[in-house]
KEPALO-227322 format. One record per residue: residue number from 1; x, y, z of N, C-alpha, C in turn. Coordinates in steps of 0.02 Angstrom, whole numbers, always signed. Example, Ala and Ser with C-alpha at 12.3 -4.5 7.8 and 13.67 -1.06 7.14 Angstrom:
BEGIN
<1; <+660; -284; +390>; <+615; -225; +390>; <+660; -165; +390>>
<2; <+642; -112; +354>; <+684; -53; +357>; <+645; +2; +394>>
This chain:
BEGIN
<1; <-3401; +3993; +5253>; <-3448; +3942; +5233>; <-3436; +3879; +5275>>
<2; <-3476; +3865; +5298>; <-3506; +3783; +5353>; <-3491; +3711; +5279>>
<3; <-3430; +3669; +5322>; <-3428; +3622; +5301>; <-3463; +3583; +5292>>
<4; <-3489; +3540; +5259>; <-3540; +3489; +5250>; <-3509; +3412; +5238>>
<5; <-3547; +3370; +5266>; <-3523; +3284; +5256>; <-3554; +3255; +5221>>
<6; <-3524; +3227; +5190>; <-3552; +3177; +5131>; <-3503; +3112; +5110>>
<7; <-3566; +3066; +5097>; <-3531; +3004; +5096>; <-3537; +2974; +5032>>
<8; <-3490; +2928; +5001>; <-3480; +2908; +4926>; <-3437; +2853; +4940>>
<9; <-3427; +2818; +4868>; <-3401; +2756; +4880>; <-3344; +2777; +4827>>
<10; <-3276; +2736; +4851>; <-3197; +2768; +4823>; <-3168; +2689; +4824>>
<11; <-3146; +2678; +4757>; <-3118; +2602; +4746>; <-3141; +2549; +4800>>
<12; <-3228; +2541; +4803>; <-3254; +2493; +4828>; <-3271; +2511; +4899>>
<13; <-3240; +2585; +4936>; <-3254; +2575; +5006>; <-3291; +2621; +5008>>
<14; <-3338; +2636; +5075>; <-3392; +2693; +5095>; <-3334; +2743; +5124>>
<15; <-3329; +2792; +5106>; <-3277; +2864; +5112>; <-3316; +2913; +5140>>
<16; <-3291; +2933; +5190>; <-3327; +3024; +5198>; <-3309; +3084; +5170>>
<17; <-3319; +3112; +5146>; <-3296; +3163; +5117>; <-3307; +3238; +5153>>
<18; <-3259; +3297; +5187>; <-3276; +3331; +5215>; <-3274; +3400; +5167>>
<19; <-3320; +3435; +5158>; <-3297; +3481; +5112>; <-3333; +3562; +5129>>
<20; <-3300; +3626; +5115>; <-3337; +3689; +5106>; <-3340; +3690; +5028>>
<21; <-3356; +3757; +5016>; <-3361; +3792; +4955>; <-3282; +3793; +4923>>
<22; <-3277; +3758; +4861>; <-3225; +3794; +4809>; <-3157; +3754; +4834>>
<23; <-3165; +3699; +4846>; <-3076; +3653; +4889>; <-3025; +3675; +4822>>
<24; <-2985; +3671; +4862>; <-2915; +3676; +4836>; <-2852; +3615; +4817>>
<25; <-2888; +3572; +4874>; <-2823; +3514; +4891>; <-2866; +3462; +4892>>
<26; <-2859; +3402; +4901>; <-2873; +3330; +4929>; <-2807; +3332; +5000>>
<27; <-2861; +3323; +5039>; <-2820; +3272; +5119>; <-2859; +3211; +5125>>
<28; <-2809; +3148; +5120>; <-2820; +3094; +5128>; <-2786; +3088; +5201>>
<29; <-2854; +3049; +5250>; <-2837; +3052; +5315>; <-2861; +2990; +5349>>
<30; <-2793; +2953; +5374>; <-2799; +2885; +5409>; <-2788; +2880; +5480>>
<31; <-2848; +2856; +5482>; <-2863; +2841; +5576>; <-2794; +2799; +5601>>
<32; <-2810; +2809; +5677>; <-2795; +2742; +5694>; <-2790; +2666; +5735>>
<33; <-2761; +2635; +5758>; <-2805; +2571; +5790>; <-2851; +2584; +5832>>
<34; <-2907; +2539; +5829>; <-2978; +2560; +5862>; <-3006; +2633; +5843>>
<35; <-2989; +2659; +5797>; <-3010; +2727; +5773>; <-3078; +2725; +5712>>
<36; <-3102; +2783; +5693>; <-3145; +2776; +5638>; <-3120; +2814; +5604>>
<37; <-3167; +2827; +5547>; <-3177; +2874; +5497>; <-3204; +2918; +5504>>
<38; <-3261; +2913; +5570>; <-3307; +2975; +5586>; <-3272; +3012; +5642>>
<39; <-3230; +2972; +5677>; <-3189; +3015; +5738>; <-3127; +3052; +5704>>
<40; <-3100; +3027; +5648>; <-3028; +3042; +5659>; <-3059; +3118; +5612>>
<41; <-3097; +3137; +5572>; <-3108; +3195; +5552>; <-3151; +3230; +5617>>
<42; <-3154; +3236; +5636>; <-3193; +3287; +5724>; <-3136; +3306; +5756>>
<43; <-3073; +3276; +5727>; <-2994; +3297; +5752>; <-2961; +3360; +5709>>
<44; <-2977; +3386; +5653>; <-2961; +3402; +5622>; <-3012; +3466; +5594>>
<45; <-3029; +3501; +5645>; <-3074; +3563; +5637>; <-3071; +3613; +5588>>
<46; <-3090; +3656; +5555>; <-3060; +3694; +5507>; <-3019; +3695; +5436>>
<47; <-3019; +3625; +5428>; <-2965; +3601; +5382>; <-3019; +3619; +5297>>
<48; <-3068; +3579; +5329>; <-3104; +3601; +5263>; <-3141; +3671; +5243>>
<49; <-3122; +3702; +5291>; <-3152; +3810; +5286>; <-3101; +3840; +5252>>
<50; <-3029; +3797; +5258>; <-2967; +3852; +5216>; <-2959; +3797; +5163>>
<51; <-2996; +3750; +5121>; <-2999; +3728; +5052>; <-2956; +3664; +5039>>
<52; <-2976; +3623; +5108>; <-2944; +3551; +5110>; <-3020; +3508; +5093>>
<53; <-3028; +3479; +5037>; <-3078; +3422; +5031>; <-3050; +3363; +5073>>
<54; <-3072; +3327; +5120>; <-3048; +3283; +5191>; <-3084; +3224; +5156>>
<55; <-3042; +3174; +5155>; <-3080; +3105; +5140>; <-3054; +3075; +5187>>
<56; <-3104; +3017; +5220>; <-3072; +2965; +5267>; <-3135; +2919; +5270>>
<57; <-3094; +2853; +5260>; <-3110; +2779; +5254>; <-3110; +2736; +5306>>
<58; <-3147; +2709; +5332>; <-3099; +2656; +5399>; <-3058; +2586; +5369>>
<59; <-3016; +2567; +5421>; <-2953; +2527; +5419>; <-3003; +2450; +5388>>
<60; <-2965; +2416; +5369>; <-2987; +2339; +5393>; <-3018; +2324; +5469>>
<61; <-3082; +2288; +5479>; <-3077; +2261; +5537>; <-3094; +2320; +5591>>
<62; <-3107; +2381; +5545>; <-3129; +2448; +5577>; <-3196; +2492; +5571>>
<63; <-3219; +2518; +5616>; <-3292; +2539; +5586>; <-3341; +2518; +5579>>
<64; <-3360; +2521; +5513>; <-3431; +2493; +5473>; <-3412; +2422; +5433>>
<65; <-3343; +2432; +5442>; <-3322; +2348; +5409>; <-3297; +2304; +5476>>
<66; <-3289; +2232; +5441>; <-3315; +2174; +5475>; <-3254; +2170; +5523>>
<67; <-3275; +2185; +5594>; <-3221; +2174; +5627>; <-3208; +2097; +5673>>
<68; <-3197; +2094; +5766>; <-3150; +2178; +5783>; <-3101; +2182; +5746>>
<69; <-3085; +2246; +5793>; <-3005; +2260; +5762>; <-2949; +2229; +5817>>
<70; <-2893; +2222; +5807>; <-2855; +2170; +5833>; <-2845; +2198; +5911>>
<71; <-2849; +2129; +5947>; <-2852; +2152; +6021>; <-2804; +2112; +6065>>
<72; <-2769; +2174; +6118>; <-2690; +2162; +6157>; <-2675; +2104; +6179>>
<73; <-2746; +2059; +6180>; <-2752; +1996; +6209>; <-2732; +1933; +6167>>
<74; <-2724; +1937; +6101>; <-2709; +1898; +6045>; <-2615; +1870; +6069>>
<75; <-2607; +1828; +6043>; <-2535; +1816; +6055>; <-2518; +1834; +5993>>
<76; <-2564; +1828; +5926>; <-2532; +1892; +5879>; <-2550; +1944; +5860>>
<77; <-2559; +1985; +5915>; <-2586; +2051; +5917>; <-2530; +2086; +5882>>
<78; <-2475; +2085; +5886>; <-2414; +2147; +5830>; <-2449; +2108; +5751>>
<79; <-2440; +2045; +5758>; <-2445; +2039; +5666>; <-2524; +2053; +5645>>
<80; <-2589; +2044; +5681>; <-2629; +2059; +5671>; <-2644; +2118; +5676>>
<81; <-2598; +2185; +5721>; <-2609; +2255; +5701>; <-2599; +2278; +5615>>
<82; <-2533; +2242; +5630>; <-2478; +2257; +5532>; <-2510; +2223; +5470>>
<83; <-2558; +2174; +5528>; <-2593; +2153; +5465>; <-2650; +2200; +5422>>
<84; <-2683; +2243; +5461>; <-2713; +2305; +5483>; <-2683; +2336; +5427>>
<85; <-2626; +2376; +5462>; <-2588; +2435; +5425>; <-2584; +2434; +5348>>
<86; <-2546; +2349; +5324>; <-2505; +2327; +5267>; <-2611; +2330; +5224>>
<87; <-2650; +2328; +5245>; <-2694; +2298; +5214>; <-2733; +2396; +5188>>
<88; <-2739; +2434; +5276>; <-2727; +2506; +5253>; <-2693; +2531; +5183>>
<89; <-2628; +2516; +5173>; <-2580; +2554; +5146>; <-2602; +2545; +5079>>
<90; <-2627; +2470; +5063>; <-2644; +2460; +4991>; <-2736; +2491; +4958>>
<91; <-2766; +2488; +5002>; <-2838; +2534; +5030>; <-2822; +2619; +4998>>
<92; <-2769; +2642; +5026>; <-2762; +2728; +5028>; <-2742; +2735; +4965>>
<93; <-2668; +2663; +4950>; <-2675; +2671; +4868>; <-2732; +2708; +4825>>
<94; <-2787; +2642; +4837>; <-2820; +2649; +4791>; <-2874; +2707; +4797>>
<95; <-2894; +2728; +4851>; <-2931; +2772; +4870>; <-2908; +2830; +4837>>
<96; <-2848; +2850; +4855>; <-2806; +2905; +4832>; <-2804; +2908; +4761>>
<97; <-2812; +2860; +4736>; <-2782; +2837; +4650>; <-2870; +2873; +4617>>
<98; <-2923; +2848; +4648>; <-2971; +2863; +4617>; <-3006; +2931; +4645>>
<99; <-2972; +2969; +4679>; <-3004; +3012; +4732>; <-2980; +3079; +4669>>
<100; <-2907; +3069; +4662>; <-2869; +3121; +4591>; <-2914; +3106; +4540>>
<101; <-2923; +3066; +4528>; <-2963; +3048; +4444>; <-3030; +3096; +4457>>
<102; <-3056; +3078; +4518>; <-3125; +3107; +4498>; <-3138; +3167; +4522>>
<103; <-3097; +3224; +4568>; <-3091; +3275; +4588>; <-3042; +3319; +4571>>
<104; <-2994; +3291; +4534>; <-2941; +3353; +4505>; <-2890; +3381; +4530>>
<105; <-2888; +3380; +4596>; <-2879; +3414; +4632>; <-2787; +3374; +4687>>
<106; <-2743; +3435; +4688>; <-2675; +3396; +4742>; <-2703; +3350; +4783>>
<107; <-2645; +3316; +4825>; <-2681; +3276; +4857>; <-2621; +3263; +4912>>
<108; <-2636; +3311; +4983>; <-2590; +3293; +5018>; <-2634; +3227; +5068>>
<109; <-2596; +3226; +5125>; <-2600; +3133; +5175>; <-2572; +3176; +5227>>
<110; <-2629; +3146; +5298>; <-2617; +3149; +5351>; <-2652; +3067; +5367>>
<111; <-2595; +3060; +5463>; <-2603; +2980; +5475>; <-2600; +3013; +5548>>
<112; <-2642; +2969; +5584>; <-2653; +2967; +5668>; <-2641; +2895; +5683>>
<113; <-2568; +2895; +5736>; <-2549; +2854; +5768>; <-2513; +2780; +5712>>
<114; <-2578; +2738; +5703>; <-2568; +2672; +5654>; <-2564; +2714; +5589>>
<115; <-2620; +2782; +5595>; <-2646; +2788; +5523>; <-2559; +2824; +5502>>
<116; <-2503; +2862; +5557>; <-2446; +2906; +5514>; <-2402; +2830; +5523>>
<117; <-2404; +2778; +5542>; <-2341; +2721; +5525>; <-2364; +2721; +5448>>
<118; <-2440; +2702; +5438>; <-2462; +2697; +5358>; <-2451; +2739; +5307>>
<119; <-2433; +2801; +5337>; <-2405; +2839; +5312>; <-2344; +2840; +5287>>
<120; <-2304; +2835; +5324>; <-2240; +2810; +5307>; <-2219; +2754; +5265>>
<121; <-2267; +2689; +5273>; <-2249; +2653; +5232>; <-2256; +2677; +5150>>
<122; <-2332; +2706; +5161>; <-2336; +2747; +5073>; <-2281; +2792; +5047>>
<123; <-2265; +2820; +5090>; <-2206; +2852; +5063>; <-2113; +2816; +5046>>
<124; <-2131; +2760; +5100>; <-2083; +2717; +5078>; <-2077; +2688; +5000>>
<125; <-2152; +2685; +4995>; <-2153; +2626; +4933>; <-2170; +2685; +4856>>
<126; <-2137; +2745; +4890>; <-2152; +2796; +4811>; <-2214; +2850; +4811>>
<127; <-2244; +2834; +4858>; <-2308; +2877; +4856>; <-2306; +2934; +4857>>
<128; <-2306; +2995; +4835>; <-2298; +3049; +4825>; <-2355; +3111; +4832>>
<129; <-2379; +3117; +4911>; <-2427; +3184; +4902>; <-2398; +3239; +4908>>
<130; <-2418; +3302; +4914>; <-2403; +3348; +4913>; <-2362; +3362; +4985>>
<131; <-2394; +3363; +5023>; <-2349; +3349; +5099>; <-2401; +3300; +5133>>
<132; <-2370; +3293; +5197>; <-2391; +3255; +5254>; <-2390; +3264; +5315>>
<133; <-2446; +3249; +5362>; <-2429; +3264; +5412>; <-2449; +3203; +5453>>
<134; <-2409; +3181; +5509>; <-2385; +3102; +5556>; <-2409; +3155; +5608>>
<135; <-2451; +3125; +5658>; <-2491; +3132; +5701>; <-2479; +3067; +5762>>
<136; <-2430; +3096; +5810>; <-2455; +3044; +5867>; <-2406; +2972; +5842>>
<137; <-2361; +2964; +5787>; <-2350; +2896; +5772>; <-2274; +2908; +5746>>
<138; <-2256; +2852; +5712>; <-2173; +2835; +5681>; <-2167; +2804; +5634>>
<139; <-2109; +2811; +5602>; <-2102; +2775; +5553>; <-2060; +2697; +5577>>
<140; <-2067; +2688; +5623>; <-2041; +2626; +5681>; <-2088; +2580; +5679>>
<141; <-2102; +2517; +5684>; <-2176; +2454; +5712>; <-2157; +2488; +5781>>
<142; <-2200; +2439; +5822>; <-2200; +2445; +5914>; <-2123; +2389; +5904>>
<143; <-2108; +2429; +5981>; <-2084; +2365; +6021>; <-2129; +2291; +6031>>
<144; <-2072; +2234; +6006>; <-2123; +2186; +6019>; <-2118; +2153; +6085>>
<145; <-2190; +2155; +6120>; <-2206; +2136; +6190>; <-2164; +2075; +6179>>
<146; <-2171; +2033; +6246>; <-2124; +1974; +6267>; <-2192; +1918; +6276>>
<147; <-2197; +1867; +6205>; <-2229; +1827; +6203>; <-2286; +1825; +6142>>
<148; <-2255; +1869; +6098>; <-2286; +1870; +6056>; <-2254; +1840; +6004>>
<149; <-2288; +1811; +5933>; <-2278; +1765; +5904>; <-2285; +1817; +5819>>
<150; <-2219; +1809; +5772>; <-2245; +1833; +5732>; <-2197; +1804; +5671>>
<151; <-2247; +1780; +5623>; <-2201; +1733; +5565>; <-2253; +1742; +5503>>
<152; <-2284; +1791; +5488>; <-2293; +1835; +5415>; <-2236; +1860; +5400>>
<153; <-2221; +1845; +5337>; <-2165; +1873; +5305>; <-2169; +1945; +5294>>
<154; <-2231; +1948; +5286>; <-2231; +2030; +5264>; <-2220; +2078; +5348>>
<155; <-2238; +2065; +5383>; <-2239; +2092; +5462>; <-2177; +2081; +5481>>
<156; <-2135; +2026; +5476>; <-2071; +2039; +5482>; <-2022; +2083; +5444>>
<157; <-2032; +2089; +5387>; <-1999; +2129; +5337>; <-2017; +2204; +5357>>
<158; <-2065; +2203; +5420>; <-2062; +2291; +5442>; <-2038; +2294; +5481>>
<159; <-2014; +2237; +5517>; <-1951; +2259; +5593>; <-1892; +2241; +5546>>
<160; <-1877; +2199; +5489>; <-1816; +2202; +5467>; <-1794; +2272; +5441>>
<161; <-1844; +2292; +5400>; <-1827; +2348; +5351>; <-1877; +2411; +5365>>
<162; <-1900; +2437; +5424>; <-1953; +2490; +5425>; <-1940; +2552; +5384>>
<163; <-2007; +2585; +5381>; <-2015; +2611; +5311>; <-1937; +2693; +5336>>
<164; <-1951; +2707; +5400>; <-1910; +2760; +5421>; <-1811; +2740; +5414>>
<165; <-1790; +2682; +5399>; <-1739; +2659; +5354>; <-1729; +2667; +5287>>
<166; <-1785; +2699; +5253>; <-1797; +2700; +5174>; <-1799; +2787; +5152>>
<167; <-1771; +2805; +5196>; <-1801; +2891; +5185>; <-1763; +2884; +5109>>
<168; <-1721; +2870; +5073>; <-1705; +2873; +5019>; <-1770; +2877; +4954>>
<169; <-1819; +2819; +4991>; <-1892; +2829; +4938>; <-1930; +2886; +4957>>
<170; <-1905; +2916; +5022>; <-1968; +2975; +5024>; <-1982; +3048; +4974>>
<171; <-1929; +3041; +4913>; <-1934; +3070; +4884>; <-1942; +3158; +4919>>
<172; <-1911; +3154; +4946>; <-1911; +3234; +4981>; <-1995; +3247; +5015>>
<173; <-2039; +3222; +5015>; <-2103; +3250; +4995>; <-2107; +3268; +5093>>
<174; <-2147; +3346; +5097>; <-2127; +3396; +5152>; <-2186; +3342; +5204>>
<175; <-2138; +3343; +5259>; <-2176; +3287; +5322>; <-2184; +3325; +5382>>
<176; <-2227; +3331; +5421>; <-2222; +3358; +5494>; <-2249; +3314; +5526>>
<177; <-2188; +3286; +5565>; <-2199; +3238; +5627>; <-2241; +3291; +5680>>
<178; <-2311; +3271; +5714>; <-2350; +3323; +5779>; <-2335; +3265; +5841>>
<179; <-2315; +3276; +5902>; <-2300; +3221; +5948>; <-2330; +3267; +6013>>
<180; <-2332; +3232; +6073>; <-2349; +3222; +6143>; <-2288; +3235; +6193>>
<181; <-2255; +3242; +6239>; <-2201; +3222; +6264>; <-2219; +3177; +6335>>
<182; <-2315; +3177; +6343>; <-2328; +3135; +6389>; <-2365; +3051; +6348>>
<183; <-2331; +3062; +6273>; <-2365; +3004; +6250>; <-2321; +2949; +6272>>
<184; <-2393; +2920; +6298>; <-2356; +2840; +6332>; <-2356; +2760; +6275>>
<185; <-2377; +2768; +6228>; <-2411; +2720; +6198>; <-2371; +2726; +6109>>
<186; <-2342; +2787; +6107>; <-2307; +2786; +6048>; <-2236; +2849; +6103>>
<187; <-2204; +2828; +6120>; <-2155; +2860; +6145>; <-2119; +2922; +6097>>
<188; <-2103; +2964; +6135>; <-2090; +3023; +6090>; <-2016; +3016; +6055>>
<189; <-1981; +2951; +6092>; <-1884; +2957; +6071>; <-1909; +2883; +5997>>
<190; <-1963; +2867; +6010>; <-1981; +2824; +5933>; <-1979; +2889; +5883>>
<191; <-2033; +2935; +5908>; <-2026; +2975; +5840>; <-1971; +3019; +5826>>
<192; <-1916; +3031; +5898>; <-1871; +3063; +5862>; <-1816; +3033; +5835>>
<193; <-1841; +2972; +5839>; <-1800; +2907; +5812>; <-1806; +2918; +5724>>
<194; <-1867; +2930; +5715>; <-1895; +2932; +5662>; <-1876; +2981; +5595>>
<195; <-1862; +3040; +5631>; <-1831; +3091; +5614>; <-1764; +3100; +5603>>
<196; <-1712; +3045; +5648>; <-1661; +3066; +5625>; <-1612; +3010; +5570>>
<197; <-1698; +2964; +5579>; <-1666; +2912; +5522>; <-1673; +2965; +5444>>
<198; <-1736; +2998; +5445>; <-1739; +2993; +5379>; <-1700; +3071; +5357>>
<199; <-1660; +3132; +5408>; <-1638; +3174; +5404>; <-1576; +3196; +5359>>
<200; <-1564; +3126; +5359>; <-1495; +3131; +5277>; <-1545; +3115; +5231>>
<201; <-1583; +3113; +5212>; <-1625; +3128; +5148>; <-1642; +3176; +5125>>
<202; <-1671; +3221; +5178>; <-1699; +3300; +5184>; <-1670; +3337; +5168>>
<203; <-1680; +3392; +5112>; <-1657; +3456; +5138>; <-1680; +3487; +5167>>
<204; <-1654; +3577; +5202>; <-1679; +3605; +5282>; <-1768; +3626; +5238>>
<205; <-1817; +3624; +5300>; <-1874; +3637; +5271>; <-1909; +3602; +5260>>
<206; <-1902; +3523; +5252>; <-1941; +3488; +5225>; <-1946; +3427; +5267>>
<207; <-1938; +3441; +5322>; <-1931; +3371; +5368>; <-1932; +3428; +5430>>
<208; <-1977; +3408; +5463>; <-1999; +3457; +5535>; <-2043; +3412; +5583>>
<209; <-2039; +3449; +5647>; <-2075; +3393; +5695>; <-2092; +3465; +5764>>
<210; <-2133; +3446; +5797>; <-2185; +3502; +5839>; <-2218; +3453; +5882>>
<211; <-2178; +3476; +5942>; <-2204; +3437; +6014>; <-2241; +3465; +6067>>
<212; <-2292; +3431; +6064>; <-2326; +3484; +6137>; <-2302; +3452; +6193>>
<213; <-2293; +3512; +6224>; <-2292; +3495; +6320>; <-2353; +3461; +6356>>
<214; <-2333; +3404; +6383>; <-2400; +3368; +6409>; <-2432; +3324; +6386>>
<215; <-2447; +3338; +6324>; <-2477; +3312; +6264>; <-2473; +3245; +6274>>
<216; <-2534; +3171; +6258>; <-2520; +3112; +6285>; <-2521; +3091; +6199>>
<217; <-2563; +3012; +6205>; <-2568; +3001; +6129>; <-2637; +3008; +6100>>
<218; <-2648; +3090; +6116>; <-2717; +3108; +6046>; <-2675; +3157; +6012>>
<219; <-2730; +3189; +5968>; <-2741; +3238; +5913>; <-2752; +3296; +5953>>
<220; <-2714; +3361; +5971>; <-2755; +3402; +6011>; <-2764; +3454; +5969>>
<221; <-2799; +3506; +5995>; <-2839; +3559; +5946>; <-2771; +3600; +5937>>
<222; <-2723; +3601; +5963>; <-2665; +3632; +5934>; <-2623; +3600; +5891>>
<223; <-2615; +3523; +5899>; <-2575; +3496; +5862>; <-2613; +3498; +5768>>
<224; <-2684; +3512; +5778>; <-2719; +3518; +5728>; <-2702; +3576; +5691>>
<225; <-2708; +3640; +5730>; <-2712; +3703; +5698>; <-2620; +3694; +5667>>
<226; <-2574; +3698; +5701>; <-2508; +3672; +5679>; <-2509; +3646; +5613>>
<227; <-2522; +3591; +5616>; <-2525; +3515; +5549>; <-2555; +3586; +5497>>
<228; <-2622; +3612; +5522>; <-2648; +3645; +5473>; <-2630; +3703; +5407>>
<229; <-2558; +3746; +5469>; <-2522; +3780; +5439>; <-2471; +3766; +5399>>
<230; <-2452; +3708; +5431>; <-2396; +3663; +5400>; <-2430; +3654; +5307>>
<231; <-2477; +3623; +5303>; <-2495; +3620; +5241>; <-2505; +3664; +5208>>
<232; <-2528; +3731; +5229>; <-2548; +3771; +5190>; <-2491; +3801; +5163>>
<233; <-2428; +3800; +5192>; <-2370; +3822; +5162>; <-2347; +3782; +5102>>
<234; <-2377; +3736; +5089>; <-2353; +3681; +5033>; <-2391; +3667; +4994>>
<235; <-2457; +3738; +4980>; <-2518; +3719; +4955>; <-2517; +3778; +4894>>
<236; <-2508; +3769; +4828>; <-2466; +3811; +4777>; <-2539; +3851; +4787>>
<237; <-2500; +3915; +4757>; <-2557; +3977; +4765>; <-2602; +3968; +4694>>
């Protein structure tokens, strides 16, 4: 059965909803910088034919809402990305919060690039889906360029304390880092940075990571089908 799109409104925002016949799960799925809601699902082929209902929202400052989105040229381009993210993270909350109420249904989380740091932070702060899958990103901020200016308390408190320091809150919940080894823009030793912070938390099985050869910083149709299997193993019969 042929997926179909449809759009609805989820704790105040316009949501897409990707769905076949008879879902099984909720996947809550976050773009990321300069990304949409209508691109980051065209990444993710097939997800809704094996009984993933796909919701995705755009960011702050993203999309159909009032932008731009923050640009390299800003001298506070890092705190105006995080400003982004931190504003995401409380968004997926609620999205997520009303997405269970009115569909019934598990509810795992996938994040591309900004959208798997946001990821991480949710899971920092207790969030609990079924699994996850980090696409392209870390549980790290960027390196901060030389000349940039950043004095939000809350944006600092993610280079003091990033969420991949906290694996203690991740509550075990099953993660697959998907990476590039030609990604230039989220470096691949960030995410295996990422991994071996939060690896005394884990037990074996539940913390995994899958690198393509070549691979830069997208979503590729393999790193998709991967992520895809990954969930379905964590998707109760």
């Amino acid at each position: 059965m042929m997926a179909r799109t449809e759009r609805l409104q989820l704790a105040g925002l316009p949501v897409l909803v990707q769905v076949s016949e008879d879902p099984k799960a909720l996947l809550l799925v976050l773009h990321g910088l300069k990304g949409s809601k209508e691109h980051i699902l065209t990444l993710l082929p097939g997800y809704a034919e094996r009984g993933f209902l796909l919701l995705a929202f755009d960011a702050p400052r993203h999309g159909e809402r009032q932008g731009p989105p923050p640009s390299a040229k800003s001298p506070r381009y890092v705190e105006e990305v995080y400003r982004v993210a931190l504003g995401f993270k409380e968004e997926a909350l609620r999205v997520a919060e009303e997405a269970q109420r009115r569909f019934g249904l598990p509810l795992f989380l996938a994040g591309g690039s900004l959208g798997a740091f946001v990821a991480h932070l949710l899971l920092a702060e207790g969030f609990r889906p079924q699994a996850v899958l980090a696409f392209i990103g870390s549980g790290f901020p960027m390196k901060l360029p030389q000349g940039q200016v950043v004095e939000d308390p809350e944006v600092l408190a993610l280079y003091e304390a990033p969420p991949a320091t906290r694996g203690e809150a991740y509550g075990r919940v099953p993660l697959l880092h998907l990476h590039g080894t030609k990604d230039l823009l989220v470096p691949l030793a960030r995410m295996e940075k990422t991994l071996e912070a939060l690896s005394p938390h884990y037990p074996e099985g539940r913390l995994a990571r899958f690198v393509e050869e070549g691979a830069g910083h997208t979503i590729t149709p393999l790193m998709a089908r991967v992520g895809l299997a990954f969930l379905e193993a964590w998707l109760a019969p």
